[in-house]
C-alpha positions in Angstrom: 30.0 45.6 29.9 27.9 46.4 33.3 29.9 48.4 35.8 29.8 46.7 39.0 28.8 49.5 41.4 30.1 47.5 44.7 33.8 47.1 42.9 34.1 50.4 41.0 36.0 52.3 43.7 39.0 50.4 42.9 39.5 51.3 39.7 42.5 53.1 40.0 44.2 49.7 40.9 41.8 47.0 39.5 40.5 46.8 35.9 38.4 44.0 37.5 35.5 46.9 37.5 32.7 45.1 35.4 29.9 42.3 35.9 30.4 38.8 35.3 27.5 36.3 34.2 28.1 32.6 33.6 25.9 31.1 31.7 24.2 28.0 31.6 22.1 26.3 29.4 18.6 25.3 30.0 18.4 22.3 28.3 20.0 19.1 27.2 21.9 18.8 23.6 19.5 16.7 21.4 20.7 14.3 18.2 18.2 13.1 15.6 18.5 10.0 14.1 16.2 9.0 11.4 14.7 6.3 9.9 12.8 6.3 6.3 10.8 3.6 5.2 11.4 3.1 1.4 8.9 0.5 0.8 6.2 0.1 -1.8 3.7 0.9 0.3 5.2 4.2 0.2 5.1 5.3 -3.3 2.5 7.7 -3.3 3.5 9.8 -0.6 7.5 9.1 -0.7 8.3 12.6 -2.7 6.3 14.7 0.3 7.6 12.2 3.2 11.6 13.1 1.4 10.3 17.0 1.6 9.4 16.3 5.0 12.6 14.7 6.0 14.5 17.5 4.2 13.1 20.0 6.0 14.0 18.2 9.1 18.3 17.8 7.9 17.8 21.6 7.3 16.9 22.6 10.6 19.4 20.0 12.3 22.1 21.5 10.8 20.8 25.7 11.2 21.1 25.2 15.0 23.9 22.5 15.0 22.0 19.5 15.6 23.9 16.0 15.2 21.8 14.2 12.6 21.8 10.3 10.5 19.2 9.5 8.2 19.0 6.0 7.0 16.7 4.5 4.6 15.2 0.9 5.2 14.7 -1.3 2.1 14.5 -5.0 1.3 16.5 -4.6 -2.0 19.6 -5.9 -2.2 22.7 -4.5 -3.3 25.8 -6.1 -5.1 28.9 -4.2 -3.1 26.7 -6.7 0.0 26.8 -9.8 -1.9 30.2 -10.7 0.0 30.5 -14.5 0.3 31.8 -16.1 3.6 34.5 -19.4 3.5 31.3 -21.5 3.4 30.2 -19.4 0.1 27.1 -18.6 1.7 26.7 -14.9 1.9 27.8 -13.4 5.1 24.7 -10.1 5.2 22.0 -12.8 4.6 19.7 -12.1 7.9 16.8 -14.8 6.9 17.7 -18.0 8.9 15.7 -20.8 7.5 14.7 -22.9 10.4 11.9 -24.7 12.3 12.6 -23.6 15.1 9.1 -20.6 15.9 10.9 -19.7 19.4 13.4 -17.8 16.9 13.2 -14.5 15.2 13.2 -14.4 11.8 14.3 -11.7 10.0 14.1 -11.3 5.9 16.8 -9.6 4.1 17.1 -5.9 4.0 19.8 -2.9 3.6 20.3 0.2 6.0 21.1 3.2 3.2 22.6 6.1 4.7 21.5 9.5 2.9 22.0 11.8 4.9 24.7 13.3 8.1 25.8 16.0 9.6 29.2 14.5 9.3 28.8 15.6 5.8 30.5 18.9 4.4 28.6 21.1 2.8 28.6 20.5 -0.7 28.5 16.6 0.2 24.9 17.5 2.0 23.3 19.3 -1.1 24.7 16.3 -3.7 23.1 13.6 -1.2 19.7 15.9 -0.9 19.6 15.9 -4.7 20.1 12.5 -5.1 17.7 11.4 -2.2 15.0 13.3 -4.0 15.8 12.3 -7.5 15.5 8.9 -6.4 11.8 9.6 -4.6 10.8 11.3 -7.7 12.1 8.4 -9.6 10.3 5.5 -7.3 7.2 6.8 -6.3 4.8 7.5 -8.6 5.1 11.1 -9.2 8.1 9.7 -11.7 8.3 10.8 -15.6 10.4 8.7 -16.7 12.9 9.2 -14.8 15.9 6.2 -14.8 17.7 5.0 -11.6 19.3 1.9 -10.4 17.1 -1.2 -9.2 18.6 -1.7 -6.0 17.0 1.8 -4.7 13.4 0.6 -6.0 11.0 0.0 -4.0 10.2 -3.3 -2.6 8.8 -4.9 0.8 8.8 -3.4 4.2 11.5 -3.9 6.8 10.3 -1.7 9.6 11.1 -4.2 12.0 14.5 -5.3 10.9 15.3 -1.2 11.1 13.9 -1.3 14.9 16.6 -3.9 15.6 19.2 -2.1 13.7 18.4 0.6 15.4 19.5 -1.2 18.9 22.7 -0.7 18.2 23.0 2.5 16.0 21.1 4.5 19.0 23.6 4.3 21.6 26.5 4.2 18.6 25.4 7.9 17.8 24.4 9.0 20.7 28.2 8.0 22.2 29.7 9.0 19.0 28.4 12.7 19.3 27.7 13.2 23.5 24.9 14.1 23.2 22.0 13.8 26.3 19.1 12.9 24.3 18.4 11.6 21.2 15.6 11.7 18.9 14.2 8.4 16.8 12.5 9.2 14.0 10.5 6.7 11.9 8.9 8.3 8.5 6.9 5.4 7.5 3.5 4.1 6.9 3.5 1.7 10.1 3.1 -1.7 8.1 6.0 -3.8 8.9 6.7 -7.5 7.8 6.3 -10.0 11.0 9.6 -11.4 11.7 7.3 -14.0 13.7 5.7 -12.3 16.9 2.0 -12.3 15.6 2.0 -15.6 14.8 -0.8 -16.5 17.9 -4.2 -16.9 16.7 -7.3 -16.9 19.4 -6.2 -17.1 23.3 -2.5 -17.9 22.6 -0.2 -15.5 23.2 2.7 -13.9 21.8 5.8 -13.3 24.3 8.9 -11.1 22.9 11.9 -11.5 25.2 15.2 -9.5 25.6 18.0 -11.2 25.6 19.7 -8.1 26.7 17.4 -6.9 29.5 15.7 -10.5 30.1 12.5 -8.9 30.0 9.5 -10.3 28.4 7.0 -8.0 26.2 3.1 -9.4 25.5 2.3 -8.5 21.7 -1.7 -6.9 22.2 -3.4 -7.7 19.6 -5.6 -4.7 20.4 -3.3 -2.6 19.5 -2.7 -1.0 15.8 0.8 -3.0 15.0 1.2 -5.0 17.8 4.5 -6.5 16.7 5.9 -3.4 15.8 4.9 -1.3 19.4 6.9 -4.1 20.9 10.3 -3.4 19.1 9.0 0.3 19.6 9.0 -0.5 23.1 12.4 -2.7 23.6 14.2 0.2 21.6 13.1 2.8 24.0 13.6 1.4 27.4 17.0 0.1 26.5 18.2 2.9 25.0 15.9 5.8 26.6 15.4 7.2 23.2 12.3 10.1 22.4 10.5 7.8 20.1 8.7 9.7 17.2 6.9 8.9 14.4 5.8 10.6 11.5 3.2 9.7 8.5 2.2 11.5 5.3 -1.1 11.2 4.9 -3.5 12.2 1.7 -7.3 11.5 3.1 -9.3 13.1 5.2 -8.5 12.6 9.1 -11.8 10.5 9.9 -10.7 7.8 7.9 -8.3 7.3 10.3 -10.6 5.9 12.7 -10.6 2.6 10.6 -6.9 2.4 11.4 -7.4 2.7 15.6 -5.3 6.0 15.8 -7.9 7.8 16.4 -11.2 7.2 18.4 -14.3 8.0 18.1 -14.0 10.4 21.1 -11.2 12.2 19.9 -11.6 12.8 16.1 -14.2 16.0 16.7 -10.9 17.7 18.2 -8.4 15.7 15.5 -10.7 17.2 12.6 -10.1 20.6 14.0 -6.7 20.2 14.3 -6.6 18.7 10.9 -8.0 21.6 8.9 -6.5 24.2 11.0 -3.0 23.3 11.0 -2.4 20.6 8.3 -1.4 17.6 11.2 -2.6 16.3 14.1 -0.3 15.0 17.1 -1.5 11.5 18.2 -0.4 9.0 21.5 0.2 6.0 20.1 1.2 2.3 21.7 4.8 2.6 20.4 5.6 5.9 19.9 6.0 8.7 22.9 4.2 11.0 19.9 3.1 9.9 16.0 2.7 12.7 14.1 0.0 12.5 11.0 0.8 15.2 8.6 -1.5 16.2 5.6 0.7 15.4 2.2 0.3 17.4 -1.2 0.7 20.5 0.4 2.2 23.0 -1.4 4.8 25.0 0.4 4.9 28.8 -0.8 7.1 30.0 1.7 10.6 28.9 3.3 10.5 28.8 6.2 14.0 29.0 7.5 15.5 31.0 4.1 15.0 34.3 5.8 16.9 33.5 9.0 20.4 35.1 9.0 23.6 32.9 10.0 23.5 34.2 13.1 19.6 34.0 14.2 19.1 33.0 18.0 17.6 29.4 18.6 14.4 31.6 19.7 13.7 32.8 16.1 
């Protein structure tokens, strides 16, 4: 310890002789909570977005970050076929109606891969069993066998936003933690559960039942539908809304998808070929993150750390 010069004349007395230093952290606890799309759309680049996500579980849990991964699919699975009194199936989400004031959703299953809740041999089964099945959906597989309800099928991106609207606040209560992270690893293309259905000057109103406000779909913008739920998720739950996309051509395509404008893609090019991603603002997101896919990673990055490495290293 540090002698306190002021107190050490009373040793012979006092062993109360040393400094004292309570310390405070700077910053608020963070929890992670991710969200993988596990669509066809996805097959090319679903064995580098897993990598990706991987990576992400692996630093959670080296400095004791609270952590769910989910993956969203529209395949559905026996142990869910669970019939109601009526014997109509009591997880069936699609509501066939007339009624176009009314969302409708299409049928889809939340699987959960990974958790920090999970001890440590549980972690490294579920790891190798998320990345057998990406090797065995997309279309790096070699004959590789799995079972059909983890193929690949349509995109519930939406469906996962709404989800979401409760399992934010459920984790973020669960483990008391300040702020929590939303992570989306998807392609952006989401089925319409009926939001973009106005064509020409009519317009398409989203309201929250919850918070009774009303959000405009802009047909401006690059997913319109989906930047709303985007939007409803983060300002009821105050959520850091993230997304991230594996991406295999060169950044200037990108332009065709209204990411990135004209203005900024001299800068997004340089960014591209220096450090393999570029960091973009985008209409639902507080950051999407486009990151360069087929990369092969020589080093790891967080094997050489000790047990005991500080948060700075």
């Amino acid at each position: 310890g540090v002698l306190d010069t002021v107190n050490m004349i009373n040793y012979r007395w006092s062993e109360d002789i040393f400094m004292k230093n309570e310390v405070h952290a700077d910053g608020k606890n963070h929890g992670i909570v991710m969200y993988l799309d596990w669509s066809g759309s996805m097959c090319n680049i679903i064995k580098d977005t897993v990598e990706q996500l991987i990576i992400l579980t692996q630093f959670c849990k080296k400095v004791n970050i609270p952590f769910d991964v989910y993956a969203f699919s529209s395949k559905n699975h026996p142990s869910l076929n669970i019939t109601g009194d009526d014997g109509n199936s009591i997880n069936k989400q699609y509501n066939e109606h007339e009624d176009n004031s009314v969302m409708r959703p299409h049928a889809f299953s939340l699987i959960q891969y990974l958790s920090s809740d999970m001890k440590t041999n549980e972690y490294k089964q579920a790891v190798q069993t998320l990345y057998y099945l990406a090797q065995s959906s997309g279309y790096y597989c070699g004959g590789y066998t799995y079972p059909s309800e983890f193929g690949m099928g349509c995109t519930p991106l939406n469906e996962a936003i709404m989800c979401a609207l409760q399992q934010v606040p459920a984790f973020q209560a669960k483990h008391g933690v300040q702020i929590v992270n939303t992570v989306f690893l998807t392609d952006g293309d989401g089925h319409s559960m009926g939001a973009s259905r106005g064509w020409g000057d009519d317009k398409s109103i989203v309201h929250d039942s919850k918070t009774r406000k009303d959000y405009e779909v802009n047909k401006n913008e690059n997913n319109p539908e989906t930047n709303v739920y985007l939007r409803i998720l983060q300002e009821r739950t105050g959520t850091n809304m993230i997304g991230i996309r594996l991406y295999e051509g060169k950044i200037n395509r990108m332009r065709y998808s209204a990411l990135i404008s004209d203005e900024d893609m001299p800068k997004m090019v340089q960014a591209w070929k220096q450090h393999n991603f570029v960091a973009v603002d985008d209409a639902g997101y507080d950051k999407l993150f486009i990151v360069k896919g087929n990369l092969n990673v020589e080093t790891e990055a967080l094997g050489n750390l000790s047990e005991d490495a500080s948060y700075a290293k």
